[in-house]
SENU-490457 format. One record per atom (N, C-alpha, C): x, y, z. Coordinates in steps of 0.001 Angstrom, whole numbers, plus 524288, in hexadecimal, padded with zeros to 5 digits. Each point is the difference from the previous one (the first is absolute). Layout:
<sites>
XYZ
...
</sites>
This chain:
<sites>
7DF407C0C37DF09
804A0802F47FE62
8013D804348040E
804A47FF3B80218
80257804C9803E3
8003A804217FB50
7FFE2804DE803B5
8011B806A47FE04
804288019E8040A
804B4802617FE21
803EB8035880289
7FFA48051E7FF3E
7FE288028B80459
80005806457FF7C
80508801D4801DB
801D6802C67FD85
804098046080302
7FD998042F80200
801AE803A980380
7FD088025080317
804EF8068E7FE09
801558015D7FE2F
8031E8046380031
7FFA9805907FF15
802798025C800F3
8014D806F07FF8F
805B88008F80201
80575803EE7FC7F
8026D8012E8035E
801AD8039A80270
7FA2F801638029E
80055805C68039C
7FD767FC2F805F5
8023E7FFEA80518
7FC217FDF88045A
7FD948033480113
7FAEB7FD6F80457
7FC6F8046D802C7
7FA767FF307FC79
800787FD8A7FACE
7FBE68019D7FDC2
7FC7B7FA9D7FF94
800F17FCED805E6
7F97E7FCA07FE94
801BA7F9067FDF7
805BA800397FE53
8016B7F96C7FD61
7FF877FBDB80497
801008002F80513
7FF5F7FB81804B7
7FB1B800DD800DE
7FCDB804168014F
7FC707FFBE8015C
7FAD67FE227FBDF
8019F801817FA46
7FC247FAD37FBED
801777FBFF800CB
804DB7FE33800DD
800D77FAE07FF6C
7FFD27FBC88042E
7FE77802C1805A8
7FDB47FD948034F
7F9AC8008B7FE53
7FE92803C5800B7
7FA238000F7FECE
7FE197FD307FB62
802217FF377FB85
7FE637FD5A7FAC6
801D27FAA8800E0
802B67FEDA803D1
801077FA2E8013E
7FBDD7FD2D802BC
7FD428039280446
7FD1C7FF52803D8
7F9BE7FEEE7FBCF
7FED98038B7FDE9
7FCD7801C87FCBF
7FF8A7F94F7FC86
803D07FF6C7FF99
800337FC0F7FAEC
7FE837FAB4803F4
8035B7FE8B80481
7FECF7FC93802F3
7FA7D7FEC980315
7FC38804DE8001E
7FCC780115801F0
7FC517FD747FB17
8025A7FF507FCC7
7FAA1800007FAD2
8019A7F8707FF5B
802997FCDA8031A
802DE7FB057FFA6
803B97FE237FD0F
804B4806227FDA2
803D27FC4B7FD9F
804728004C8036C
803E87FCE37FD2A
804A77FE22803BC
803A88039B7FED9
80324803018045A
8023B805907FD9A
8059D7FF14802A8
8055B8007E7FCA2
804688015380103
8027C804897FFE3
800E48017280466
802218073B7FEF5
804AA7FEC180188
802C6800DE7FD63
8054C803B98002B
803A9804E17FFEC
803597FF9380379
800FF8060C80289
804FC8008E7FDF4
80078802A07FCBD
80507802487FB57
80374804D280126
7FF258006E8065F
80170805667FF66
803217FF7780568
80500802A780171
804D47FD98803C9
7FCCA802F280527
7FE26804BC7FED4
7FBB5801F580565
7FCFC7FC1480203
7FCB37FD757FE8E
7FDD97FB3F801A3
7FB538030380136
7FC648038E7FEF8
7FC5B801D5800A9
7FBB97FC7780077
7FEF87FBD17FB33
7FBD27FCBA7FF98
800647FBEC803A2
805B87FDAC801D6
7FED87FC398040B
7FFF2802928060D
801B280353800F2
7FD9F805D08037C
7F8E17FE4E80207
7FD78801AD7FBA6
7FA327FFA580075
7FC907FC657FF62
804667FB947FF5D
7FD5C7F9EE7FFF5
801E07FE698035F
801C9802EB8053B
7FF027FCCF803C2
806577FFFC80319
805CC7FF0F7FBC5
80367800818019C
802CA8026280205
800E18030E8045D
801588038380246
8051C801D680005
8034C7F9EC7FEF1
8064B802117FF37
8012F7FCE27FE2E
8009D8029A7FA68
8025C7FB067FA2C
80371800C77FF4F
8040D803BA803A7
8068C7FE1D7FF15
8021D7FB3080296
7FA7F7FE2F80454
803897FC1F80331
7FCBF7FAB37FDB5
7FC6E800827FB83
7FE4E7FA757FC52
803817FCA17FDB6
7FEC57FD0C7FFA3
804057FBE97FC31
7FCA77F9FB7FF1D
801077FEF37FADE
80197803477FD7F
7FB808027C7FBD8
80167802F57FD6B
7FC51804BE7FD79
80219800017F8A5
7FF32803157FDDA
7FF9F7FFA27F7B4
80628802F1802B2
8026A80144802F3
804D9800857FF69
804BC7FAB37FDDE
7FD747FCAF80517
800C57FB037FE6E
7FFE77FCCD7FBC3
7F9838009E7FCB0
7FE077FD917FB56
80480802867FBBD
803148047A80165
8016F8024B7FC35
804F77FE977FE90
801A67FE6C803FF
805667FD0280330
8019A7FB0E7FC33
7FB9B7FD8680127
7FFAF7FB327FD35
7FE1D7FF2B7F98B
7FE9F803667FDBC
7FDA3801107FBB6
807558010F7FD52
8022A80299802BD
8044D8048D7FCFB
805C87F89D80045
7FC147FD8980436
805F07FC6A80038
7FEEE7FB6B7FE36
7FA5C7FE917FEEB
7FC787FCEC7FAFB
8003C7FC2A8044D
7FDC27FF7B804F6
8006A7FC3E80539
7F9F1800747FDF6
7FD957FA66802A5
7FA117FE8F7FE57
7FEC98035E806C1
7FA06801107FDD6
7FD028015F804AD
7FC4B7FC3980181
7FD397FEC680377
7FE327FC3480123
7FA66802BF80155
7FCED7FD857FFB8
7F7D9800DF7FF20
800DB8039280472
7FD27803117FFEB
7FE428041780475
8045A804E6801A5
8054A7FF657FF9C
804928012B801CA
7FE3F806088016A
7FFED802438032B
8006D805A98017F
7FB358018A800EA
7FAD07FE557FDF8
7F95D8003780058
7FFB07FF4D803F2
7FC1F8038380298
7FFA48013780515
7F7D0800497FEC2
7FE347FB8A802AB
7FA20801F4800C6
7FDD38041A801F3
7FD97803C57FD8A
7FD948060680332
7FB427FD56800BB
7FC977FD6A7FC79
7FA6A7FDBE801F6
7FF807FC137FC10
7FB6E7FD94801D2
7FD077FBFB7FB9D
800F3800A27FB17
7FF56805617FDEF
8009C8003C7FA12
804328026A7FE4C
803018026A802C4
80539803D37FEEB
8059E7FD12803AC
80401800057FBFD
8046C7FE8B80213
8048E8035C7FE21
801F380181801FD
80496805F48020A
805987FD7F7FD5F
8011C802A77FCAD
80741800057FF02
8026E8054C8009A
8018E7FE4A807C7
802FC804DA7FF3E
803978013E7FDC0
8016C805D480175
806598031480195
801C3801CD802E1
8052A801857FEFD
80372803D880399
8041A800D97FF9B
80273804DF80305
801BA802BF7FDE9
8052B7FE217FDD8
801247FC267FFC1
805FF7FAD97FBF1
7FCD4800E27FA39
7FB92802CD800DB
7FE157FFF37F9EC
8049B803C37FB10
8019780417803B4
801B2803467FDCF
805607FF927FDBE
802467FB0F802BE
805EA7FD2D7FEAE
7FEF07FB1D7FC04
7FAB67FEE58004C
7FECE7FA7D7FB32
800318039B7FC55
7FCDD805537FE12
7FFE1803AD7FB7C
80465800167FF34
804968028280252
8049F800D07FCE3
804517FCB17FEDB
7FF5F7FB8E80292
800F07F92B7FE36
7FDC97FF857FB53
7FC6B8020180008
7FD9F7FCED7F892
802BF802327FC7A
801C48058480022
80209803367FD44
802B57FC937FB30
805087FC7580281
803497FD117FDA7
7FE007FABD7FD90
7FA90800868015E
7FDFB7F8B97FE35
7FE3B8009E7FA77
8005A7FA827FD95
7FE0C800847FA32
7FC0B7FEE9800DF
7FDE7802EC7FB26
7F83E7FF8780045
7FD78803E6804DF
80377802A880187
7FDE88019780591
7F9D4801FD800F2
7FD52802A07FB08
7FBCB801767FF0B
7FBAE7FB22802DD
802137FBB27FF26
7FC327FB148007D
803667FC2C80227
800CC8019F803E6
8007B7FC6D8043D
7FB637FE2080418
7FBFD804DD80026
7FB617FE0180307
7FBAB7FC1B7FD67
800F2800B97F97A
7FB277FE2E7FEA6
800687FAD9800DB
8052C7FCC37FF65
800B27F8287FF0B
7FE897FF898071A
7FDAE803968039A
7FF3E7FD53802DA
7F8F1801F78028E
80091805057FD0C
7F7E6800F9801C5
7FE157FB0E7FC0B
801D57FFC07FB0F
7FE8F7FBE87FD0D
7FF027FA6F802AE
803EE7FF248049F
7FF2B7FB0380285
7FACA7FEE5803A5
7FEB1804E180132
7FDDB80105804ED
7FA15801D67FE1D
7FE72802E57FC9B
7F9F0801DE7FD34
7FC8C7FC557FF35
801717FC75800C5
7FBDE7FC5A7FDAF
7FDF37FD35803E9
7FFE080138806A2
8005D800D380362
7FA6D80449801DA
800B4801F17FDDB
7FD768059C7FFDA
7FB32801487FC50
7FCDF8032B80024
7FC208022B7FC25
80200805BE80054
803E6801428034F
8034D804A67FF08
8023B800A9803F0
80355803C07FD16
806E58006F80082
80275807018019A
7FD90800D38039F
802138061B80196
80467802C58000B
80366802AF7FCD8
805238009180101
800C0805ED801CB
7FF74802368041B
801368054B80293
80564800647FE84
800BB8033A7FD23
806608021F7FDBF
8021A806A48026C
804437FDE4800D6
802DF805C580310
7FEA68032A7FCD4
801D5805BA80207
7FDD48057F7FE5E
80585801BF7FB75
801B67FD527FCB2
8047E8004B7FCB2
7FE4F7FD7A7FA05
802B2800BD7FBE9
800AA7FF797FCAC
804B57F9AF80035
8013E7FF90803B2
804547FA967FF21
7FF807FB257FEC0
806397FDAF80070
7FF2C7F9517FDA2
7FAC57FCEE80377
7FECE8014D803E8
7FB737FE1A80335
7FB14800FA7FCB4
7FECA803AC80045
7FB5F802767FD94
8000F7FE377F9AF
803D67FF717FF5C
800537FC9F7F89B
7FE087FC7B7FF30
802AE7FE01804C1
8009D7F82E8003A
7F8078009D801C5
7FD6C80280801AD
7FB597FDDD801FD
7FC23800A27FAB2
800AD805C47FDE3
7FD74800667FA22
800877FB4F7FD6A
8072E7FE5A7FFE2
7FF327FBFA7FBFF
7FEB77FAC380065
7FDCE800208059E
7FD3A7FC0880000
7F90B7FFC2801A0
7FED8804BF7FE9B
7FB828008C7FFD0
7FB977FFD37FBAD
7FC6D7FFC48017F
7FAC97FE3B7FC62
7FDEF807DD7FF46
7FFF98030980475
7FDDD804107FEE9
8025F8038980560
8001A805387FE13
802108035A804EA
7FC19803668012A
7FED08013780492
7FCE080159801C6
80383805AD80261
7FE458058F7FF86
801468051E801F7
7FDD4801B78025E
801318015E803E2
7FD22802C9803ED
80379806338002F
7FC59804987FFFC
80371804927FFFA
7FB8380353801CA
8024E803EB804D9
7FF87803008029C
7FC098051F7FD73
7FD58800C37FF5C
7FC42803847FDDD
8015F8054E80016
80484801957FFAA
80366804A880093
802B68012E7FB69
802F5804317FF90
802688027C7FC45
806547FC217FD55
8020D800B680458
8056C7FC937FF4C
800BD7F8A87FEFC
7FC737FEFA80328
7FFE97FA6B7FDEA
7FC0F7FE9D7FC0F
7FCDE803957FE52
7FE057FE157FB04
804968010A7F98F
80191803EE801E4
804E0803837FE77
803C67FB8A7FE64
801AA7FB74803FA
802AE7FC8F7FFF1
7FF3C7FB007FC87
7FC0C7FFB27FFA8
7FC6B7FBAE7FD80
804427FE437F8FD
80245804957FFE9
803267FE567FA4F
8019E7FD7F7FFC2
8031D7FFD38047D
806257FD2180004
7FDA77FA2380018
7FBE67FEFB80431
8000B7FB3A7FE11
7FD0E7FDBA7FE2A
7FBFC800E87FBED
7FDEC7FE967FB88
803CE7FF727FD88
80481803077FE09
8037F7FE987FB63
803797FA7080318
800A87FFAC8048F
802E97FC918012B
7FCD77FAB17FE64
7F9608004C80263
7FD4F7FA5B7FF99
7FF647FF957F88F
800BE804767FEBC
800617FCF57F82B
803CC7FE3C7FE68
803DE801268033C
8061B800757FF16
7FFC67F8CE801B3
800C37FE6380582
7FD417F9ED800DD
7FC427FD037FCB2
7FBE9802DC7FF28
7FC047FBC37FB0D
802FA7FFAC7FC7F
802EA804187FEA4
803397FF3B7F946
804EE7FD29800B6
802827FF9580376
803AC7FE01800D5
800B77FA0680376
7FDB3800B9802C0
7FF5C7FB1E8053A
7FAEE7FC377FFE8
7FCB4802987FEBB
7FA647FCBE801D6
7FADC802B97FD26
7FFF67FC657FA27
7FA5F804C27FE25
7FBDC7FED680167
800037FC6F801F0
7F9587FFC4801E1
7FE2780385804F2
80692804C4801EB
7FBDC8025780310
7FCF2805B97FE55
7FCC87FEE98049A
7FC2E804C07FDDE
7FDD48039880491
7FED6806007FEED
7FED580226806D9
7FA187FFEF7FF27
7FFF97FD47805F5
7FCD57FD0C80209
7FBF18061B80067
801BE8044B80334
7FC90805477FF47
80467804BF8026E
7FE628050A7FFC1
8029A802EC8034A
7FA358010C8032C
8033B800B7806DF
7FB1A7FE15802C5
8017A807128028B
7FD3880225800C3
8003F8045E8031C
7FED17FF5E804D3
803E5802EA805F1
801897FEB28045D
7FF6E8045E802B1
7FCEB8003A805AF
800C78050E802A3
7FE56805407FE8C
7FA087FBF97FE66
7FBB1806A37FB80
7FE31801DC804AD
7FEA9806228006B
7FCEA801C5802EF
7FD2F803527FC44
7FC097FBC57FE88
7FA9E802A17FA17
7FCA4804D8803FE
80025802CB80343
7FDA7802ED801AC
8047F807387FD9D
8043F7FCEE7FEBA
802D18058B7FD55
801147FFC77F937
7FF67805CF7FF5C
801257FF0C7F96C
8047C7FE4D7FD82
80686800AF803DA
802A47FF567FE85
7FFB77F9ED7FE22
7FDE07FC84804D0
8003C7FB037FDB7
7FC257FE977FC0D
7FCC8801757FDCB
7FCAB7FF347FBF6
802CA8027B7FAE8
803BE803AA8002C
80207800E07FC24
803E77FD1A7FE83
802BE7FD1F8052A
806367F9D27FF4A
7FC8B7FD287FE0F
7FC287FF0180214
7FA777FB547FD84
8006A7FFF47FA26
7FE648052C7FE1B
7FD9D800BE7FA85
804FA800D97FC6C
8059E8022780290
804577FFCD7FD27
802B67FB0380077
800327FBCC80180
801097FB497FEFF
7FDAC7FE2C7FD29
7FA3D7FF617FF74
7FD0D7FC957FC8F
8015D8046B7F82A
800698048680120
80074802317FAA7
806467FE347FEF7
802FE8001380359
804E57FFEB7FD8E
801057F8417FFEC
7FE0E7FD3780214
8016A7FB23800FA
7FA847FD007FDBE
7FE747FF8F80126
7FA2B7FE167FE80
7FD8A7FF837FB03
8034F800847FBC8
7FF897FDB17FB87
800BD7FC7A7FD01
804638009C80512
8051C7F9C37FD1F
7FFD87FC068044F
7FF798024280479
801997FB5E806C9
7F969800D080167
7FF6B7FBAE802D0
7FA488001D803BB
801A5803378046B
7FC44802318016C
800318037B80401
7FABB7FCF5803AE
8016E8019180513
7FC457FB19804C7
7FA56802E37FF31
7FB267FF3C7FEC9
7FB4F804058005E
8009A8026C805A2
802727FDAC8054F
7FF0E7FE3F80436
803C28034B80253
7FEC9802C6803FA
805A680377801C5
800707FE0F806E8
803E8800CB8014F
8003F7FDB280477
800F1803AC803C8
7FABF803858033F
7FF6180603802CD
805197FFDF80606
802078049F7FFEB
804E4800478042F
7FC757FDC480469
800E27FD4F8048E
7FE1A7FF0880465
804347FEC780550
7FFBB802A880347
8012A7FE5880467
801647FAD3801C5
7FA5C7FE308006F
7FF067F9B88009E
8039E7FC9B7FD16
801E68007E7F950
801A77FEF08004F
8066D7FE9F800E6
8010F804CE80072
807188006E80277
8009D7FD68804F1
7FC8080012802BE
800837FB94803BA
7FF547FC4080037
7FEF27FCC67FCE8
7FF2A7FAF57FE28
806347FD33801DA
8028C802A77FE5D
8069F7FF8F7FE65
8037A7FE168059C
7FE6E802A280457
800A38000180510
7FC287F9938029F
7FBEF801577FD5C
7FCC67FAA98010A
800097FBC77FE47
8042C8010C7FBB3
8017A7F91F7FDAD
7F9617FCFD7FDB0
7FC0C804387FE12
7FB367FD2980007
7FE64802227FAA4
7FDBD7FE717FCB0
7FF308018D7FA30
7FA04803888004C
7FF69802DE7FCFB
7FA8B8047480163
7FD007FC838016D
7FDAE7FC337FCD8
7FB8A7FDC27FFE4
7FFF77FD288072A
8043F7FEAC7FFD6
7FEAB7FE6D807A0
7FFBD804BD8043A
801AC8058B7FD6F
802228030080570
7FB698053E7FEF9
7FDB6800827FAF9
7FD93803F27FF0F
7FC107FE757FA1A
7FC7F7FAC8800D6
7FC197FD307FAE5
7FC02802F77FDE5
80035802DE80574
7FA01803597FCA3
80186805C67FDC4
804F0801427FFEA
803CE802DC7FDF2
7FDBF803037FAB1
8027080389800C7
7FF558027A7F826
806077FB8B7FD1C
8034180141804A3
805E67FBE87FCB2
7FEE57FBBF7FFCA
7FE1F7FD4A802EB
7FCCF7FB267FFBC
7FC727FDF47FA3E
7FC3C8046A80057
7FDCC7FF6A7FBB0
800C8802037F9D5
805E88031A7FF6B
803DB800DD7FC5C
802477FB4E7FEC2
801467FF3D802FC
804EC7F86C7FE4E
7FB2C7FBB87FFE5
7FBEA7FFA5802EC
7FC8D7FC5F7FD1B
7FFC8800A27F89F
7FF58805107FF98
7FC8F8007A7FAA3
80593800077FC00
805BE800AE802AF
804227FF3A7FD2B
8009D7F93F8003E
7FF787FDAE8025A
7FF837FA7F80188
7FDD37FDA47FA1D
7FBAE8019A7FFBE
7FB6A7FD5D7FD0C
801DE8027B7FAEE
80226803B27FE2A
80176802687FABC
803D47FB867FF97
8046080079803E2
805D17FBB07FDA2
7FCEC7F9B37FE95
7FC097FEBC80432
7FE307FB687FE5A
7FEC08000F7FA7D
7FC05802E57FEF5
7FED77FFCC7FA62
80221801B17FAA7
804F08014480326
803E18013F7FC23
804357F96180079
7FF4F7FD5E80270
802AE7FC0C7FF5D
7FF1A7FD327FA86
</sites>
């Protein structure tokens, strides 16, 4: 059975490309077959997998989206791009941002992505969906076709701060669009556990959230090493393994597994 994670927050900066390369890697590293997809018109995730300039790709989920909205068949593989043995890439770019307000007018627009990850998951033992830093028809369409969302948020004041808006949005989707989904965890991003302030975002997330949502045991410490990853197109575990980030997304790796 494939699993579709959504990967979201809509504040950037706080950590969503960089789990979702690393938890792809992580996952491929352990032998399953991993589809990531890049939901977001920046193109950040196909950026660090390698693509250097995904305005001049083609074609890309701009395309898939193209054809989805004009009910044209897609054909096996269409836009999948091999990153390695176990991971295969659906980019974007930046035409992402003109497919969003194209949907605006489509019926069903909420779920237009799912009649076609649906084609494609079973394919997969998972299904990565990195979603832009927004609340939009993009970011809808990936919840509602997801199995579980996965949060990543900045260990700071303001983007934990943020965290409302879209919890009410992903109940707002289960209740409306897709109930079987469920959050996967809120993952904390960019800890530096050597200060109190962050032990107090630590301990005020888990009191205010952590009764009702899983919260990650697992925090993922600010590092250098890994912001450059991003420039290196190389996932921690190849550019920095013996890592503390390294060994953060292993032990987040092995939680999502056993949460499958």
């Amino acid at each position: 059975m494939s699993k579709v994670i959504a990967i979201a927050n809509q504040k950037g900066g706080v950590g969503k490309t960089t789990t979702s390369v690393n938890l792809a890697a992580g996952l491929a590293n352990m032998g399953n077959k991993v589809l990531v997809i890049d939901a977001d018109p920046q193109a950040s995730l196909s950026i660090c997998m390698g693509q250097q300039e995904p305005d001049k790709l083609e074609p890309t989920i701009v395309d898939i989206i193209e054809k989805l909205v004009n009910e044209e068949e897609i054909p096996d593989g269409y836009a999948i791009i091999k990153h390695s043995d176990n991971i295969d890439l659906l980019p974007s770019n930046i035409g992402l941002s003109a497919a969003e307000v194209s949907l605006v007018n489509v019926m069903s627009r909420e779920l237009v992505l799912k009649g076609y990850i649906d084609s494609v998951k079973d394919n997969y033992d998972y299904v990565i969906i990195d979603c832009m830093p927004s609340l939009g028809v993009m970011t809808v369409n990936a919840l509602a076709c997801a199995d579980t969302c996965l949060v990543p948020v900045q260990a700071a004041f303001l983007p934990v701060k943020g965290l409302q808006a879209l919890i009410k949005t992903i109940y707002t989707v289960k209740r409306r669009l897709n109930p079987k989904l469920e959050i996967e965890g809120i993952l904390l991003t960019m800890v530096d556990s050597r200060t109190n302030y962050a032990k107090d975002i630590i301990a005020e997330v888990n009191e205010v959230y952590g009764k009702s949502i899983p919260v990650f045991p697992i925090q993922i410490p600010v590092s250098v090493r890994a912001t450059e990853t991003s420039a290196m197109s190389k996932s921690i575990f190849e550019y920095d393994p013996k890592g503390k980030v390294a060994a953060a997304y292993s032990t987040l790796t092995e939680v999502v597994m056993k949460n499958s």
